[in-house]
Structure formats: structure tokens, C-alpha cells
C-alpha positions as CSV (number, residue, x, y, z in Angstrom):
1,X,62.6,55.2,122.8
2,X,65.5,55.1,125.1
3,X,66.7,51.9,126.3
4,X,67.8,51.7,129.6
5,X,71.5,50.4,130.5
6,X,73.9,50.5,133.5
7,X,75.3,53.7,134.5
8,X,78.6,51.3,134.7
9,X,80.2,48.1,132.7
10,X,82.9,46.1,133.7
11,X,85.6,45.8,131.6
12,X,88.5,43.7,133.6
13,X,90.6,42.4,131.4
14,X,89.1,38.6,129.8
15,X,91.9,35.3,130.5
16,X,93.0,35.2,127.6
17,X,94.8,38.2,128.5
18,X,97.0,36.3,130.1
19,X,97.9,34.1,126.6
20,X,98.8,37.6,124.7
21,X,101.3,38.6,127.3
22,X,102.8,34.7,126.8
23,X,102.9,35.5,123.3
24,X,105.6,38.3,123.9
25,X,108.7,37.3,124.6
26,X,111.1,38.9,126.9
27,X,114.8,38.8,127.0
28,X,115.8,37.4,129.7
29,X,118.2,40.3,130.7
30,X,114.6,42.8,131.0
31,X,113.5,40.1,133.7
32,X,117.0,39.8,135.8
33,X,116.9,43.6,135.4
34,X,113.2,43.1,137.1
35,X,114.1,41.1,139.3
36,X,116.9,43.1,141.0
37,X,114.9,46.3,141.2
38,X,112.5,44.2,143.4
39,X,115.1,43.3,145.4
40,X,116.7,46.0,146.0
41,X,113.3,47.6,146.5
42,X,113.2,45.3,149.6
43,X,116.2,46.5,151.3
44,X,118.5,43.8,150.1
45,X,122.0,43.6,151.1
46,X,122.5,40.6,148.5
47,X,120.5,39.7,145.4
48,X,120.9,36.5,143.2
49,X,119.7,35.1,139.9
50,X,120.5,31.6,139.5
51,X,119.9,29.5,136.0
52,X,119.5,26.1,136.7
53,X,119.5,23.2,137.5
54,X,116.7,21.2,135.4
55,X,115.8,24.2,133.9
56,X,114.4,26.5,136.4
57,X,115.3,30.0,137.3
58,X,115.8,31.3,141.0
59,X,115.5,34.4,142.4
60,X,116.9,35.0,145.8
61,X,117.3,38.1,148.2
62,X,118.1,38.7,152.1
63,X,115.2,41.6,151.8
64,X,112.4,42.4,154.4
65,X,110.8,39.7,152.9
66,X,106.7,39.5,151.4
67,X,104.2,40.5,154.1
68,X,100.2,39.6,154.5
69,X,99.5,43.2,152.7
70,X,101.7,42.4,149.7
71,X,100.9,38.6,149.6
72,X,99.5,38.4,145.9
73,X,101.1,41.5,144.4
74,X,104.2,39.6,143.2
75,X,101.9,37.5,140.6
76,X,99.0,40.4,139.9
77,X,99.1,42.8,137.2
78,X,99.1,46.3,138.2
79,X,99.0,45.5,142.1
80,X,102.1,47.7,144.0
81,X,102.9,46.4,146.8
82,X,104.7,49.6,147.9
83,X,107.3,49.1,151.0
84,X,109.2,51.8,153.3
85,X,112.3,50.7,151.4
86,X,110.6,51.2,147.9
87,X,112.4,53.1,146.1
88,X,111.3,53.0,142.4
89,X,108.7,50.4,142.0
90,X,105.4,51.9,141.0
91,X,103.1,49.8,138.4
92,X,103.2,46.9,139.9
93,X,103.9,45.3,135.6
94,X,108.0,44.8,135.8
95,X,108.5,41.2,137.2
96,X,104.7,39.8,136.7
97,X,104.5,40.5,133.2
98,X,108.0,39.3,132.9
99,X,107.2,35.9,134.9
100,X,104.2,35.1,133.0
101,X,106.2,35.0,129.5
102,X,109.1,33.2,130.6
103,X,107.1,30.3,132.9
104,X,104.6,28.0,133.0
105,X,104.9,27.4,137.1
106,X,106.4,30.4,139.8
107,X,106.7,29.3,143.6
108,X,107.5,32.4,145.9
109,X,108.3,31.3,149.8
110,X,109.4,34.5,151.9
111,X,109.9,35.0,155.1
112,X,108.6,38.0,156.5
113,X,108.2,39.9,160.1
114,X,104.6,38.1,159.1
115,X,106.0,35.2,158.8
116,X,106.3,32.5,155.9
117,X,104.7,32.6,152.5
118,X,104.3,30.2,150.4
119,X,102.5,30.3,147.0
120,X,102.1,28.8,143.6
121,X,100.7,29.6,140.6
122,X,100.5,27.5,137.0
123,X,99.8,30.1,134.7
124,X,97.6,27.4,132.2
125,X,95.1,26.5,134.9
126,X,94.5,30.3,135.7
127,X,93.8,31.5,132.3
128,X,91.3,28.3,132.2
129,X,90.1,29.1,135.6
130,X,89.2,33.2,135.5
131,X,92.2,34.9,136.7
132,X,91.9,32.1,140.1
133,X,94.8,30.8,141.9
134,X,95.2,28.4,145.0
135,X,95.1,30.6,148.1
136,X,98.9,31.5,149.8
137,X,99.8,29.6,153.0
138,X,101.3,31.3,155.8
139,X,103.4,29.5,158.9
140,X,105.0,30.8,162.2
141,X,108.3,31.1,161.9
142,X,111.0,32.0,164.8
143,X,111.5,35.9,165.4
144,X,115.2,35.3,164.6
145,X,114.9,33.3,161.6
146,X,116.3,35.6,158.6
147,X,114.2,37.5,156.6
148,X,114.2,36.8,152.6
149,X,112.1,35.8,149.2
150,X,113.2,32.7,146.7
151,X,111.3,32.5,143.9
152,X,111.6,29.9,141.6
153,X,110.3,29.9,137.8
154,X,110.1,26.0,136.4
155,X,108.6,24.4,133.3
156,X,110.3,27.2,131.0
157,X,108.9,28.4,128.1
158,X,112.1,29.4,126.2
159,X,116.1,28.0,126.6
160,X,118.2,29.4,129.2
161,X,120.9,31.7,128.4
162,X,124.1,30.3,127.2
163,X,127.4,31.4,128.7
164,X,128.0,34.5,126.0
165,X,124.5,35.8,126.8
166,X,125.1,35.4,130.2
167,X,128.5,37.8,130.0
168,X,126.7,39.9,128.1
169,X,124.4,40.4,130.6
170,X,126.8,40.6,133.4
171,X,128.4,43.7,131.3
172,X,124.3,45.6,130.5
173,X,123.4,44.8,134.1
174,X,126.6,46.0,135.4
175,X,126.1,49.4,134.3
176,X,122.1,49.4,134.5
177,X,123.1,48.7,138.4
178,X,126.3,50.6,139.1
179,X,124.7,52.6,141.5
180,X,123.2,50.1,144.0
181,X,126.7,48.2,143.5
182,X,128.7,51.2,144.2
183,X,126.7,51.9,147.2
184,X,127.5,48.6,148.6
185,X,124.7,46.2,147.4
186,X,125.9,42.6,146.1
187,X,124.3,41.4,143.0
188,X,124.8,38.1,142.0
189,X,124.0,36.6,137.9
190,X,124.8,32.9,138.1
191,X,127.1,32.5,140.2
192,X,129.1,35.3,139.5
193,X,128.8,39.3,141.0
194,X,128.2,42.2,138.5
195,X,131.2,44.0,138.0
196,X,131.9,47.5,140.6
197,X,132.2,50.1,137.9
198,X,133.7,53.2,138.9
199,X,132.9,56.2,137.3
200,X,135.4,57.3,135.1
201,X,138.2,59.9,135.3
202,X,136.8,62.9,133.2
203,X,138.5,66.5,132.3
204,X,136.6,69.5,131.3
205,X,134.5,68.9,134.3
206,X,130.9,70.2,135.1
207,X,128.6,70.1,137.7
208,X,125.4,72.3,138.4
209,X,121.9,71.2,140.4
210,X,118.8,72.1,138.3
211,X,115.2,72.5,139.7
212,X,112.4,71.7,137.3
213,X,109.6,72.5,139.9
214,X,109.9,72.6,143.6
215,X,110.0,69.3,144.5
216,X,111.7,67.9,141.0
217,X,114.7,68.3,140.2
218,X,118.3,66.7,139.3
219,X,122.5,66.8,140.0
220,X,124.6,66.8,136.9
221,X,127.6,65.9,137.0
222,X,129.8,65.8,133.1
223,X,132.8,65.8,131.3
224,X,135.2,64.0,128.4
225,X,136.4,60.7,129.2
226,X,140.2,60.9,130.2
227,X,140.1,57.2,128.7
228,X,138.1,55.9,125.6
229,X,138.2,52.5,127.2
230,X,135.3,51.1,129.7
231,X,131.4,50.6,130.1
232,X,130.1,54.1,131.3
233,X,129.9,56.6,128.6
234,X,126.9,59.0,127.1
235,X,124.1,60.0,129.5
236,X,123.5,58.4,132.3
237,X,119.5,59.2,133.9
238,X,119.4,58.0,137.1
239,X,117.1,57.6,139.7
240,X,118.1,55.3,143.3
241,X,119.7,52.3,142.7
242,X,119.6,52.4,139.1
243,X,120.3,53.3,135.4
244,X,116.9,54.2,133.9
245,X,118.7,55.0,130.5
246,X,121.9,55.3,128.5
247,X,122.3,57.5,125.6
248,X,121.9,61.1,124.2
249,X,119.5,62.2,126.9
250,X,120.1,65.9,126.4
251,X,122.5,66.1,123.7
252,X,120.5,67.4,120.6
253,X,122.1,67.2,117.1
254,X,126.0,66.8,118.9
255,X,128.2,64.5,117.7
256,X,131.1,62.7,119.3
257,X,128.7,61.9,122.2
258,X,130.7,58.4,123.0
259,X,134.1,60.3,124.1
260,X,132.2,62.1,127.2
261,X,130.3,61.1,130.1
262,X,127.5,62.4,132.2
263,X,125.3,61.4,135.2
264,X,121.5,63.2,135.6
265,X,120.9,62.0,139.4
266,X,116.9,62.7,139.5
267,X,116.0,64.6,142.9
268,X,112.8,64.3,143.9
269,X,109.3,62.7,143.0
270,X,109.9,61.8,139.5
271,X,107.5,59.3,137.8
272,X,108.9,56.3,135.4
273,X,107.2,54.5,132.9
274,X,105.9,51.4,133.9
275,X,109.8,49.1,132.8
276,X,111.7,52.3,134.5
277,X,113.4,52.7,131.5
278,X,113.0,55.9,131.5
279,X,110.3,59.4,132.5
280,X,106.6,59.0,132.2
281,X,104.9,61.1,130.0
282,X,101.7,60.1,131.1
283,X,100.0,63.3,131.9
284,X,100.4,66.7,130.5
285,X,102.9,68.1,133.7
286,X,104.8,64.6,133.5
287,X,105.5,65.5,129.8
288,X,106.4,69.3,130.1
289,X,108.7,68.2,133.1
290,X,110.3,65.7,130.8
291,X,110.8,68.1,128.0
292,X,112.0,71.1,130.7
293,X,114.1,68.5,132.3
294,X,116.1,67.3,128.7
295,X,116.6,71.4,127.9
296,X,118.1,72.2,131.6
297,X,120.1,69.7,130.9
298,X,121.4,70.3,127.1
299,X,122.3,73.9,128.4
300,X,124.7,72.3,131.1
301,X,126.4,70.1,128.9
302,X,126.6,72.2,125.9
303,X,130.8,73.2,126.7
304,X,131.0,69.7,126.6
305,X,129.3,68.6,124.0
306,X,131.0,71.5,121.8
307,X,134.2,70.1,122.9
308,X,133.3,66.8,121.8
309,X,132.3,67.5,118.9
310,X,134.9,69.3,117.5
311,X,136.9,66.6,118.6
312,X,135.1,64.0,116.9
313,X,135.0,66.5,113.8
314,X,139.0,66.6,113.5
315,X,139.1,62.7,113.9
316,X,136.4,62.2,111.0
317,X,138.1,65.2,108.9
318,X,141.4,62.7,109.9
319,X,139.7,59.4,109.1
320,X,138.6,60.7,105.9
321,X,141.8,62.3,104.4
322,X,143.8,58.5,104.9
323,X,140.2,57.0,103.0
324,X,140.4,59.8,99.9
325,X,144.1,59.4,99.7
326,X,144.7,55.8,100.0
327,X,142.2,55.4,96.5
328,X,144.9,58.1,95.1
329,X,146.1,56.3,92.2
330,X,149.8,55.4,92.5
331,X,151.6,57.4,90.0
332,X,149.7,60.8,91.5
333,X,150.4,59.3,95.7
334,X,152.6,61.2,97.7
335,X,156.3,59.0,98.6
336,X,155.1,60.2,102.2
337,X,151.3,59.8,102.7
338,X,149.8,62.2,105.1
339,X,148.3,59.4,107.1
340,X,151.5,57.8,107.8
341,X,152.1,58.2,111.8
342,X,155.3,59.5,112.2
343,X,158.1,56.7,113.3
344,X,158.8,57.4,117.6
345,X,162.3,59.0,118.2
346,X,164.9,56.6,118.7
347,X,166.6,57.1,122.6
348,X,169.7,59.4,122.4
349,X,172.8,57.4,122.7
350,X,174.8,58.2,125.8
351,X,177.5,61.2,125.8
352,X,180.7,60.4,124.7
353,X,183.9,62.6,125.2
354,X,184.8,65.0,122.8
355,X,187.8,64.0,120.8
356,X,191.1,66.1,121.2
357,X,191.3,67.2,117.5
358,X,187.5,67.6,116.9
359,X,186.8,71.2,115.6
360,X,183.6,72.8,114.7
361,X,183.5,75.2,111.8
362,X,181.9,79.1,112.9
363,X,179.2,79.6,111.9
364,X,178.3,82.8,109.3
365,X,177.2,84.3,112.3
366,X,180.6,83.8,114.4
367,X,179.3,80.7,116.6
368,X,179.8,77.2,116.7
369,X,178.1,75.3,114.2
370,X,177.1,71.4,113.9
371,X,177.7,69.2,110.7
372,X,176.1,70.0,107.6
373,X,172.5,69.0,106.9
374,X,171.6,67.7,104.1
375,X,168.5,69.4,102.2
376,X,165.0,66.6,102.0
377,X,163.7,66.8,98.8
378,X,159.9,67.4,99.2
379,X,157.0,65.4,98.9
380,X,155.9,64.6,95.1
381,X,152.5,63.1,94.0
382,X,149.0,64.6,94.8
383,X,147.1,65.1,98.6
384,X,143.7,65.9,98.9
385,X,141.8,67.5,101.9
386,X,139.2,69.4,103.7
387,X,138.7,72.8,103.9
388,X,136.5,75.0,106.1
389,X,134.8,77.9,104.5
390,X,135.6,77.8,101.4
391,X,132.7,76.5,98.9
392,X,131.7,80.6,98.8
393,X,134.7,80.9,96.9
394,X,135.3,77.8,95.5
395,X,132.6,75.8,95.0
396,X,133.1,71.9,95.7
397,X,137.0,72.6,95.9
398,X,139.5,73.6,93.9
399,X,143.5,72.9,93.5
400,X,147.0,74.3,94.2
401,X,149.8,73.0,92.5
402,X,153.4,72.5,94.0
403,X,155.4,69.6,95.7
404,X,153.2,68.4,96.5
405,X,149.6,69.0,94.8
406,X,146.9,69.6,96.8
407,X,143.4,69.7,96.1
408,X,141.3,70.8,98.7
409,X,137.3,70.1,99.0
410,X,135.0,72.2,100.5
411,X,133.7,70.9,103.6
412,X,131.4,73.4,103.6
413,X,129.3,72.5,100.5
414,X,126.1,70.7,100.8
415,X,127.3,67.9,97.7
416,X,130.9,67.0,99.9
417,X,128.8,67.3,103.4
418,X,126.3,64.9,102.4
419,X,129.4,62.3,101.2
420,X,131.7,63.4,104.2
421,X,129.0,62.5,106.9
422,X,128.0,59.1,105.5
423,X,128.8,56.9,108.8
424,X,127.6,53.7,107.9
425,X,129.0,54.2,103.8
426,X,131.8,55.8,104.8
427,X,134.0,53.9,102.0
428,X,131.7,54.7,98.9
429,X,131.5,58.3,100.4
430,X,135.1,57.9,100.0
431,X,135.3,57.4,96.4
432,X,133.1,59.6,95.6
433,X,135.2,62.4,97.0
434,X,138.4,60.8,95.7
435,X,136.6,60.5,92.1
436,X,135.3,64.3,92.2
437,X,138.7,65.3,93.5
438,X,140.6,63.5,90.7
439,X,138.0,65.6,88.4
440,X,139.7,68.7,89.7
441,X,143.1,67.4,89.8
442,X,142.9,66.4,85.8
443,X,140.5,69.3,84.3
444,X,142.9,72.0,86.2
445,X,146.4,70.4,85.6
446,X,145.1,70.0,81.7
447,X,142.9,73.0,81.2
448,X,141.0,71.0,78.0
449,X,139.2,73.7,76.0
450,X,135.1,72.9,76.6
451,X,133.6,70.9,73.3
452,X,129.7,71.3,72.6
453,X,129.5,73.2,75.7
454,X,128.0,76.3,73.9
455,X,125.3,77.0,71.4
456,X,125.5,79.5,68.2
457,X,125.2,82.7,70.5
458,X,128.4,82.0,72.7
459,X,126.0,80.9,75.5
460,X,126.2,78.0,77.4
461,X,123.1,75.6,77.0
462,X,124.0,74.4,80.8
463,X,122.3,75.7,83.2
464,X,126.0,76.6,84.5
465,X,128.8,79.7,84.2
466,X,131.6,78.2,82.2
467,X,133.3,81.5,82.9
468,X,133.3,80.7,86.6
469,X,135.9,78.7,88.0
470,X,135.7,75.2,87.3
471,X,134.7,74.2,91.3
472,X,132.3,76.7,90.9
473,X,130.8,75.0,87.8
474,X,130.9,71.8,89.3
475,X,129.0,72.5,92.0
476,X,126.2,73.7,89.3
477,X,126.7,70.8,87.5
478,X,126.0,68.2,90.9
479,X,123.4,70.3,92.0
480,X,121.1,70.0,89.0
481,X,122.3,66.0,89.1
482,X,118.7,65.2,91.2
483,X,117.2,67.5,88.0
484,X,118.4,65.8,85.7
485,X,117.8,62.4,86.5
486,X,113.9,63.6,87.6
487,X,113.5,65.0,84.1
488,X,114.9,62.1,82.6
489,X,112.3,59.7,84.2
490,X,109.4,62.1,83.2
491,X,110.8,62.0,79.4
492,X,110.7,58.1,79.7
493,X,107.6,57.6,80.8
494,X,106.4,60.1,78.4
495,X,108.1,58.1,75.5
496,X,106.7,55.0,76.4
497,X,102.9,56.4,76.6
């Protein structure tokens, strides 16, 4: 037998919603960030955060101010209160979820061509009373009297920022904001404005419009930083008044990303995740656009990106020659390192006046010829280096001796790639590639006959050609080193069974 149910249930979130989303805590930086996309979203000419005194939080803007339609979105989750001057808001999450982790108590007055607002809500008493709140007040105010929110956060649930936080969020909310700022707006963190950033002067320059779908689209606008120094580097996505996100947006697998910069201005109805940090990819067309969106722009940048990378190559190829050399032992270094930046030219001293009896010798060609050079002795010791294209040939590297010796490694072969790209290791990559270059240097300078390196029937018993050149068999020799040390666990475990 059936039982008969409702066609529908409700399932509104319980109170104690409320205490999970106090359990999370924000940085404080996410809700300033909040907080100035709401004001700015009002139409405000000058937004301010201030920390303090007694340990409250304001939130002040010279915006259109909270109307009767909007009263209650400012401190309901998921209600938008959208406005004429909206210009990213969507969710209606950002600040509410933001204000109900940092607070126990928010007060909101605004001033409105409705006129004034004033409302309070204590966070504890609505999770105890069902999502209820004390009803907003609203009072006549004069037609001339400015427009404008305060909002005031007090009985904080976490410290305030100290004074380094607080610069470092100047310098992340500077460039999360440089838009609205460089359109005018005044944004104010405790006291003090965010910082104007200008974008920066770029060569190899690129700009193209791309249209995902009518109606979405975006500007681009690229090239390598001029100057390594400042905030605004990478990707830049950016919708209105602000930053959505910095990074490889659109890059791929390229490296050297830091020495360029780019700004993707979205055109268009675009929708952002609910903390507009970035694009929704709630439904299936939001996702495709996303994806279409990242591709259109990875084939814009990719003369960029090539640039920079090949850039960023020579400086790691350079980086990593002074590391390898520098563990050179001291009776094989060179008397003049590679690394070694060359000392600037002195000034030339001022003309003088030829003397009377000063005579030049000709030269074996007839002409006039200077004093007599004397001949540098070259370089002796041992370098060691990179080399393109070569492990086909070589294997892991191989040397050339003269003044002075060189052994050059194959940047080319997976063993020396793996070692060569190690960013966060780079100084035991280092001696490893020193160490295997060293190998080279002695086997080759002493050509030691092989010992117990063949069986009874001339062949080797390695699974190597020891008639191939000695890189070659090196190569062999790491490449069987995972192998090896697999087999040798297996035989362990066997043995102790």
C-alpha cells in the first residue's frame, strides 16, 4: 500500500545554519574586498573601512544609499538587492556570509531617496529565535540631506588586523581594485587610500577583442613588463570595477609568466561565482563559455608567452651554470668563472696632446699601429654547461678538453630535465648535475679500463653498451636506476618471507 505524502517539503535551511557559517573564518581582507564591491555597486564616489575604536569595524560609503525594496538584503542569505548602478553583485552571499563570521552585532543606518534605515541584528538571538530579527525603522529625512550607508560590526569574534596585515592588504586590495581607482573612485582601508596603480609600460604589445557568443565576449590587451618591479603582473580577468583573478588565466604549460602582463576586460553578461573571484561554471553553457573563453585567450597571448618563456629559459639555463660551477672543486674551477659579471668600463680619460717626438711604428700592413698588446693566457680549470639537442648523440653529456674543459650536459635528456627543472630543490638538483658532470669529467680525462663489467663471453652483464660512448652508457645506467632499486625491494621482501 501506498502512503500518501506531500507533493512538496520544505527544506529552508535549520538555525543552526547560521553557527556553521560562524564556524568558518574569513580573512578579513575577503570581507574589505566585500565590502567595497557593495559600495561601489552603489554608485560610490568614496568608500571607507575603518578598524576601530573599541573594537568595531565601520563601513562607510557616499552611495545611493539602502532603499524600502532592498531593506533586509544586506543581512539575508542569497537576497540581491540589485540596483541601476549594480554592476557585479549577483548572489546576494559576499558581505552577509562574511558579516556573520566576523560579528556578533551589525547596525546598518543609510540614507536613501526613501529615506533613513536603521537596523540591527545580534546574530545569537536569531539563530535562537528562527532566522527572526527586530523589524528595520525608517524616518523622514530632508531631500537634501546626503545620501550614504555606515555599517558598523561590534562585539568581534576574532582580533583586528595589526599594522603589517593591514599593508598587506592595502597592496592585495590595491590591485584587486585598480580599476574602480583608476576610474576615479576613492577607496579608503583605515585611514589610508589604496594605492593608484598604473598599468605598466609593456613591449611586445598585443591587443585583439574576442567574442565567445554574441553578447559575451572580452578586450585583451598584453605584453612583457618593460620593468620587473611593481604589483600588476600575470593575468588580469576583469569585469567593472574589479580584479576577479590574478594568475595563469590562459597561459597553459608557459613558463616565465611573472615577466609579462595581461588584462582580459570581460564584455558583456558574464556570470561570477558567488565571491567574484572568478567565472561560474554553474550550468553547462557557463562552463563551455569559460573553457572557450581561456582558449581565445591562450591563442592571443601565445607570442607572448613564447617570448617569455624563452626568456625565463636562458635565465634558468644562467642561474643554473653559476649553481653547477660554484660546487666545481677548486683545483678543477676556472681562474675566471663564467658567472662572474664582467667589471663596467672605466670613463676614458680626457685627450691630451700628442707629444712632439711620439712616433708610431707602421704597421705590417703600412698603417699606423698602437702599442703592443700583450697576449691573455686563457682560462684553465673545468666549466660545465647546457646543451640543446644533444642527448641523441650524447646521451646525458659528454666532454671537450682544452683551456678550458668543458663538459657539456644534455638539456635535452629526460634524467638532467627532471634535475634542471627542480624550482623549489634547485640546490640538490645542482649537485646532482655537478656530481654526474664530475663523473664525465674523471671517467673521460682517465679512460680507466672497465673491471667485472663483462662475463666469460665478452658480453656485458649490464643491461648497457660499454662500446657506446660513455654519456651514452650513463644514460643506460640512470635509466634503469628506478629498476634497480624496484627489483631490489622485491628481492628483500622475498628474503625476508
Amino acid at each position: 500500500m501506498i502512503r500518501e505524502v506531500p507533493s512538496y517539503v520544505n527544506i529552508s535551511p535549520k538555525p543552526h545554519f547560521i553557527q556553521s557559517i560562524r564556524a568558518h573564518r574569513p580573512a578579513w581582507k575577503i570581507l574589505a574586498a566585500e565590502a567595497f564591491d557593495n559600495m561601489l555597486d552603489a554608485g560610490c564616489r568614496r568608500g571607507e573601512i575603518l578598524f576601530g575604536p573599541s573594537s568595531t569595524v565601520r563601513l562607510v560609503d557616499d552611495g545611493i544609499g539602502i532603499t524600502q525594496d532592498r531593506a533586509l538584503a544586506v543581512v539575508t542569505l542569497g537576497d540581491h538587492g540589485h540596483m541601476a548602478t549594480t554592476s557585479l553583485g549577483v548572489f546576494g552571499m559576499g558581505i552577509t556570509w562574511n558579516l556573520l563570521g566576523a560579528c556578533d552585532q551589525v547596525r546598518v543606518r543609510s540614507v536613501s531617496g526613501d529615506g533613513q534605515l536603521d537596523l540591527a541584528v545580534h546574530w545569537p538571538e536569531a539563530v535562537e529565535g528562527g532566522w527572526n530579527i527586530p523589524s528595520p525603522r525608517w524616518t523622514d529625512v530632508p531631500a537634501t540631506r546626503p545620501t550614504g550607508t555606515v555599517i558598523t560590526l561590534s562585539r568581534l569574534r576574532w582580533s583586528l588586523p595589526s599594522s603589517r596585515e593591514l599593508r598587506g592588504m592595502r597592496e592585495k586590495l590595491a590591485v584587486q581594485f585598480q580599476p574602480a581607482v583608476a576610474a576615479g573612485k576613492t577607496l579608503m582601508l583605515d585611514g589610508e587610500p589604496l594605492l593608484a596603480l598604473r598599468d605598466p609600460a609593456l613591449r611586445h604589445v598585443v591587443r585583439e577583442s574576442v567574442e565567445i557568443r554574441p553578447g559575451k565576449g572580452a578586450d585583451i590587451v598584453a605584453g612583457m613588463l618593460v620593468s620587473p618591479e611593481g604589483l600588476l603582473r600575470e593575468v588580469h580577468l576583469t569585469k567593472g570595477h574589479r580584479v576577479l583573478s590574478q594568475g595563469t588565466f590562459g597561459c597553459g604549460a608557459y613558463a616565465g609568466t611573472a615577466s609579462m602582463f595581461a588584462r582580459v576586460t570581460l564584455t558583456g553578461s558574464w556570470t561570477l561565482t558567488p565571491f567574484k573571484d572568478g567565472l561560474s561554471d554553474g550550468s553547462p553553457q557557463d562552463a563551455e563559455d569559460a573553457e572557450a573563453l581561456e582558449a581565445a585567450v591562450h591563442a592571443v597571448l601565445v607570442p607572448v608567452l613564447e617570448r617569455c618563456q624563452a626568456e625565463a629559459m636562458t635565465a634558468q639555463v644562467e642561474e643554473m651554470v653559476r649553481l653547477v660551477n660554484d660546487l666545481t672543486p677548486e683545483d678543477l674551477m676556472c681562474v675566471r668563472p663564467p658567472h662572474k659579471k664582467p667589471r663596467p668600463a672605466p670613463k676614458p680619460p680626457p685627450p691630451r696632446p700628442p707629444r712632439p717626438d711620439a712616433q708610431h711604428r707602421p704597421s705590417a700592413e703600412g698603417g699606423p699601429s698602437g702599442p703592443a698588446r700583450r697576449r691573455q693566457p686563457q682560462s684553465e680549470g673545468l666549466l660545465i654547461d647546457f646543451m640543446d639537442k644533444h642527448a641523441a648523440e650524447h646521451g646525458v653529456g659528454d666532454v671537450m678538453f682544452g683551456r678550458p674543459d668543458r663538459v657539456r650536459l644534455s638539456k635535452d635528456d629526460p634524467f638532467i630535465q627532471a634535475y634542471f627543472a627542480t624550482k623549489h630543490h634547485k640546490h640538490a638538483g645542482a649537485r646532482v648535475l655537478n656530481a654526474i658532470a664530475l663523473a664525465l669529467y674523471e671517467y673521460e680525462r682517465e679512460r680507466r679500463p672497465m673491471k667485472n663489467e663483462r662475463r666469460g663471453d665478452g658480453q656485458s652483464r649490464l643491461p648497457v653498451d660499454l662500446d657506446a660512448p660513455f654519456g651514452v652508457r650513463l644514460a643506460q645506467r640512470l635509466a634503469q636506476q628506478r629498476v634497480n632499486q624496484e627489483l631490489g625491494h622485491v628481492a628483500s621482501a622475498e628474503d625476508a618471507s
